[in-house]
N, C-alpha and C positions, 0 to 999 in steps of 0.2 A: 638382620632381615626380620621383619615382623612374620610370627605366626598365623600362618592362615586360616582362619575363622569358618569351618564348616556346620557350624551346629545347625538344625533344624529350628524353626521358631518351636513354639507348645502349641497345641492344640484351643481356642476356647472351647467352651461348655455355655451352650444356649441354654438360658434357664424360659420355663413354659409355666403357666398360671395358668389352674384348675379354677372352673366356676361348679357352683354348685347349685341345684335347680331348690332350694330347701329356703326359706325364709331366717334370715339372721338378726340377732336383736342389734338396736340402734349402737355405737360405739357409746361410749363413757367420754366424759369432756376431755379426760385425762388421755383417755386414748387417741382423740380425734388431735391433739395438742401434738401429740406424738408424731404423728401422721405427718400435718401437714407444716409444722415448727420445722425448718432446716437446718439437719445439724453439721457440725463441721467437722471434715476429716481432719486427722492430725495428719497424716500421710496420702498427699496422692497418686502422684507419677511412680507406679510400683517396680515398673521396668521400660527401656526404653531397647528395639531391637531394631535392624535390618532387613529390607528387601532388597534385593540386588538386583539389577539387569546390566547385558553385557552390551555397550550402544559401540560406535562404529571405531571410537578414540577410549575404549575400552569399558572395562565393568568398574561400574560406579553404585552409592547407592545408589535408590528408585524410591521406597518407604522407609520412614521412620518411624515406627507403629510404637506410639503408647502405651502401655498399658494400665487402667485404673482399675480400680478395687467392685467397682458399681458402674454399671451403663450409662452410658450418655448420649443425647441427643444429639446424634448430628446437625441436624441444621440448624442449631443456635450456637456453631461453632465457625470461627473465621481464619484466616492465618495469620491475622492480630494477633491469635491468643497465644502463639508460641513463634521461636525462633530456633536457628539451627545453624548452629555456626557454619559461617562459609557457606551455608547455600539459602537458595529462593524457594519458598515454601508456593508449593502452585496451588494446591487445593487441600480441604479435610474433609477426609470423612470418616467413618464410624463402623462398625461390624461388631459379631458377636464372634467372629474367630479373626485371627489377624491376618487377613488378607481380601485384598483390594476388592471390590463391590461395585459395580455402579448402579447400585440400588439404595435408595435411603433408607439404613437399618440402622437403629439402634444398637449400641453395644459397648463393651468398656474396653473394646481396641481402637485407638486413635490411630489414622493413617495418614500421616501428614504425608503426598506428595509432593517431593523431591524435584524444581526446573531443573533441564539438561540443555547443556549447552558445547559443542564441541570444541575442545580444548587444546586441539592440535593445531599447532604455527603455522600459517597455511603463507609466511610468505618465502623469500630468500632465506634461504640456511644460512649463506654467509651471511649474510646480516642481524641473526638470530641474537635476542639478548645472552653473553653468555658460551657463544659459540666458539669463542677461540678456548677458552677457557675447557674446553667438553670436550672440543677438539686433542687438546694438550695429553687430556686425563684417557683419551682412549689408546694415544698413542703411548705412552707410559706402560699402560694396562695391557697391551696389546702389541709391547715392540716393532717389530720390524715385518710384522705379518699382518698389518692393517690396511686393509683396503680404501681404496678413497671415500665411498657411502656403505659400508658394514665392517665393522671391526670383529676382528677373528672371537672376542667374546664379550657378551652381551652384561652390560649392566643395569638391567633389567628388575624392577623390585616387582614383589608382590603387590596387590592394589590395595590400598587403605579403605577398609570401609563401616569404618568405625563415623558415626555421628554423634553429636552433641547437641542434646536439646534442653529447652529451656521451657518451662509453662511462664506467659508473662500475664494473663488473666485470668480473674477465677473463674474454674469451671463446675457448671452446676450437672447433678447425677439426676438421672430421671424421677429418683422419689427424692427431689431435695436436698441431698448434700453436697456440699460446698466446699470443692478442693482449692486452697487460696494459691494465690501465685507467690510465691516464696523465692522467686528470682535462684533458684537454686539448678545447675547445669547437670543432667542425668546424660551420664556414657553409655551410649551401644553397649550390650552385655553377650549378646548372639547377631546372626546372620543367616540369612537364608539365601539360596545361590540357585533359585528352580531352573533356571538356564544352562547352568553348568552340572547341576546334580542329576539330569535326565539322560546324562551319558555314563558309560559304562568304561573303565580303564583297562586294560590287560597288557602287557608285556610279550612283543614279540621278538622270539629267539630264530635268528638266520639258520637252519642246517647247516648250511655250506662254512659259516665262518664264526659263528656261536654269537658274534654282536647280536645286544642287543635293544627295541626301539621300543618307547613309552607309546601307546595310543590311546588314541579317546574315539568311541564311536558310539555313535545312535541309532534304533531302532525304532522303527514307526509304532505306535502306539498299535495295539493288535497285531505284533507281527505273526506273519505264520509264515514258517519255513519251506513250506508246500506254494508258497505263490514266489513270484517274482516283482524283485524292487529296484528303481533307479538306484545308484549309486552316487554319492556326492563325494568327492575326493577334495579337501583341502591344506595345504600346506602354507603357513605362517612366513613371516620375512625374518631374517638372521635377526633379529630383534629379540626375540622369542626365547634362542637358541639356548637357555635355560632348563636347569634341574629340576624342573619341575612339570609333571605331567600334564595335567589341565591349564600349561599356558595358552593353547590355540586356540581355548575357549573365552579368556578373559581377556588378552592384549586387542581383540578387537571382535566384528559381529561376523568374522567370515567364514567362522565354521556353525554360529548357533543362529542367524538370520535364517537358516534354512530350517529350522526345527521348530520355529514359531507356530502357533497353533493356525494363524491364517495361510504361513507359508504349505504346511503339514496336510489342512484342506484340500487346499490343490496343491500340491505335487507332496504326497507320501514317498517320501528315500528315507535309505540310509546313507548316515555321515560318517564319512572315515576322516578322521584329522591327526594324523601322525606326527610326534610331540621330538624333533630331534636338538638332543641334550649337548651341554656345555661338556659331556664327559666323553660323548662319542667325538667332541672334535678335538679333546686331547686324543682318543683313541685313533681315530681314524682321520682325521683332517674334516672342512667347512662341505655343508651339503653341497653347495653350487661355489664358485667362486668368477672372477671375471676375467679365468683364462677361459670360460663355456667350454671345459673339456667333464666328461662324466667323469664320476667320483666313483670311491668305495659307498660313500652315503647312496649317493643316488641307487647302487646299484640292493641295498639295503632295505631304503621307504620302497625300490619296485618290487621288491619280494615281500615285503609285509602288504602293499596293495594287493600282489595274487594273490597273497592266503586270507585275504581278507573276501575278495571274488572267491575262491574256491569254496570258504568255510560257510558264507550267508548265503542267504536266498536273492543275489544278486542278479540283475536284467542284463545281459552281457551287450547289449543292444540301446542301453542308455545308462554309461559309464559316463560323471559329466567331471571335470577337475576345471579346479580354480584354483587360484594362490597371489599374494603380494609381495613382488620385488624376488627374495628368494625362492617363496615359493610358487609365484609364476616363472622361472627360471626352472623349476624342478617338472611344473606341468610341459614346459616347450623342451627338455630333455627327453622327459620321458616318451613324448609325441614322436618326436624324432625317431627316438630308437624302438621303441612300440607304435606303428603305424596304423595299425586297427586297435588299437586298447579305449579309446575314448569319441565318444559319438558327437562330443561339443565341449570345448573349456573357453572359461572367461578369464583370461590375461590382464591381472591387475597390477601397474606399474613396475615392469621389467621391462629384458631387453635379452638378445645372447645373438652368437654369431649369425649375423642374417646371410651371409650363405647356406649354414646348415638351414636356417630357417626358411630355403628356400621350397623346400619338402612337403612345408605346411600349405602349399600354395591353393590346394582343392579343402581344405579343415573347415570344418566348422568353427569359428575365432569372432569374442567381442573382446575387441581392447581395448581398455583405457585408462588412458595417459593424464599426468596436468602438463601445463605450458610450462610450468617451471623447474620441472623434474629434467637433470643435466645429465642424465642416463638414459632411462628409461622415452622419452619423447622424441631424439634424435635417433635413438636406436631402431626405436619403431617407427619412424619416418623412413630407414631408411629398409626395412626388411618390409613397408609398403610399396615402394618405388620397384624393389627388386619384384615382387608379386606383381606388381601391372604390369613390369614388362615383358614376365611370362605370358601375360593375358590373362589374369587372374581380375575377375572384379571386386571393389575393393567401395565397401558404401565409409562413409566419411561425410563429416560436420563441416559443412562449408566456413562457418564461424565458430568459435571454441564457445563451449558453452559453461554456464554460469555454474557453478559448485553450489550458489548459495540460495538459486533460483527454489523455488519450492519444488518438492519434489514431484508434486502431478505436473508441473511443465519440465521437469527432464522427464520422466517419463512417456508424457506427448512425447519430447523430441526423440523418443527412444521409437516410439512405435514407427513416428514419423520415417526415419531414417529403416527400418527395415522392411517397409514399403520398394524399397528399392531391390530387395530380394540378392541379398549378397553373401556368398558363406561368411567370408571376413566382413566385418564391422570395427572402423576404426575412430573412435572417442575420443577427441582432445578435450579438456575442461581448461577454463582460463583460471592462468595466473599456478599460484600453488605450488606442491612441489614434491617429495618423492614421498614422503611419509605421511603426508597431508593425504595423499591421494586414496587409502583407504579408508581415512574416517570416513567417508562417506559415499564410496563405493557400492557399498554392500547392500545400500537403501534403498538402489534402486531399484524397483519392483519390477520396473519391466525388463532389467536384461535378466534378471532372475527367470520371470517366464517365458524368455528368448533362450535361454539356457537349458529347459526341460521342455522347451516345443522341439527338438533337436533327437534327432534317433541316429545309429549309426548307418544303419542301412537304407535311411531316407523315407522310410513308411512316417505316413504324419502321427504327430501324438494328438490324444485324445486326454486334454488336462481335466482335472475334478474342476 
């Protein structure tokens, strides 16, 4: 398993030029040769480092930042002048410390932006290049206690985010000198992870049974413990279920989508994303499984949620949970068995006994499903049926909609659909399939704001 790269980039240092109100003699020929003669580095690409962002099919780079000896002009740079193994260079620019701008500044940090593109199989799993083969190695790995879609343990790596860059033309320095292209390939040496570093780790220990659970959580920028904050509660899919604490932040955007500086604007919470390990399920058995009976886990992440409500300056009035596949399994547990604990969750591709889940039938609920997912889309088809024939209203997509439509038309059809003023909201997206389903869930902006428009006690919210 690759070591995980946390270092901080360096800082630059803006250099500034003194004028002087004083009259100065003419230069010397020798000097003025000096000047404007360009000379040539022997060395240019000094270091070559990482910006990360965590997108929906997880954290990937984002920048590949440069670094040269002397400043350079960005706008006489193109993405001709360099390449990057394995990826699409979108744009460059320039700065005098290394990080992203969209301002035209000179500087000797090159930012080559990194295209994204979603990477998860969005069709048939059985059909998947590879799959039988995957198949095989889980059930090896995993004996006789594998489930049909999550294997009792995850083989799961840490994400690569080491790049490779190339200078393939010369790049000239604002006074002149000329770093050549030397065709020579410079390794990522650092990383920066500002998505995943704005959260804080701590360890919680059960009273009652001494287990205990890795977390990651966030606080608003300014927080003061004398006001009160939404809550954001999310829990990861057995995917996850790995030794490592900050996986809920990298295997996808559904617990750091909330902590973006536009999302932060309007709607300031804190994020709880409890990290449950590959050693609590030797210790204790799998968080949820698909007999939908409560666990020792479950019973585990609900007492690190209360102390996590009792410890912060939490809003008890807008608790909001989300989760995918296991951990929307863990939010419809926990609803169940805590009936006032959450004021609105978003159900991202799961499924569990819909009798019990008949309970849910007055909740605040956006769910959604793909057409392809062999769990989760029947399941919830059918814990809709039972809900209508309580008399529950139930707003639903007459046609499935697009996954790959651009996002301001799912989110029209987002707004569209809650026009119909429904507690439950039910989302099918066409085609796809159970893992597919939260690459790109998590984008969407408006069940996001559908999600903190929601109070428990029904008073309207008032968003930033």
């Amino acid at each position: 398993m690759k070591k995980w790269k946390k270092a901080a980039l360096c800082a630059g240092i803006a250099t500034g030029v003194l004028f002087s109100g004083a009259l100065q003699a003419e230069p010397t020929a020798q000097a003025a040769a000096a000047v404007t003669t360009p000379a040539t580095a022997q060395n240019g690409i000094q270091s070559v480092s990482v910006i990360a962002r965590v997108y929906g099919d997880g954290e990937k780079p984002a920048f590949a930042v440069v670094t040269y000896p002397k400043a350079i002009d960005g706008t006489k740079l193109s993405a001709d002048d360099f390449s990057v193994e394995g990826q699409t260079i979108e744009s460059v620019t320039t700065n005098v410390t290394p990080n992203p701008t969209p301002n035209k500044v000179s500087g000797r940090y090159v930012l080559l932006k990194l295209a994204h593109t979603n990477m998860v199989y969005d069709g048939d799993l059985a059909k998947q290049p590879g799959h039988e083969k995957k198949m095989a190695a889980g059930a090896q790995r995993n004996s006789d206690k594998m489930q049909q879609d999550a294997p009792m343990h995850s083989d799961r790596q840490l994400p690569d985010l080491t790049v490779k860059v190339k200078q393939l033309k010369d790049i000239k320095a604002i006074d002149g000198t000329v770093y050549h292209a030397k065709g020579k390939t410079v390794t990522s040496s650092s990383v920066s992870e500002p998505e995943i570093e704005q959260f804080q780790q701590f360890t919680y220990t059960d009273p009652e049974t001494g287990y205990q659970l890795p977390c990651n959580i966030y606080l608003p920028k300014g927080y003061d413990s004398s006001k009160k904050y939404p809550l954001l509660f999310f829990v990861a899919d057995a995917s996850a279920d790995i030794n490592v604490t900050a996986t809920p932040l990298f295997q996808g955007n559904g617990a750091t989508v909330w902590t973006e500086p536009e999302a932060q604007a309007k709607h300031p919470c804190i994020v709880f994303a409890p990290q449950y390990t590959d050693d609590l399920i030797n210790q204790i058995g799998m968080l949820t499984a698909d007999s939908n009976t409560w666990t020792p886990g479950l019973t585990l992440v609900s007492h690190a949620l209360q102390s996590v409500i009792d410890n912060y300056a939490v809003d008890t009035n807008r608790i909001y949970g989300t989760g995918q596949s296991q951990g929307g399994m863990t939010n419809i547990a926990l609803s169940d068995k805590y009936p006032n604990l959450f004021a609105a969750q978003w159900l991202v591709a799961c499924q569990w006994n819909t009798d019990e889940m008949k309970v849910l039938k007055d909740k605040n609920l956006w769910i959604t499903v793909c057409e392809g997912d062999t769990k989760a889309h029947p399941g919830m088809d059918e814990a809709v049926a039972k809900w209508e024939a309580l008399g529950t209203k139930v707003a639903k997509n007459d046609t499935f909609w697009d996954s790959k439509a651009p996002l301001s038309t799912i989110n029209q059809q987002v707004k569209d659909l809650e026009k119909q003023n429904a507690h439950i909201n039910y989302t099918v997206f066409a085609g796809g399939n159970h893992m597919y389903t939260w690459s790109f869930a998590y984008n969407i902006e408006a069940i996001r704001d559908w999600l903190f428009s929601q109070s428990k006690d029904g008073t309207p919210v008032k968003n930033s």
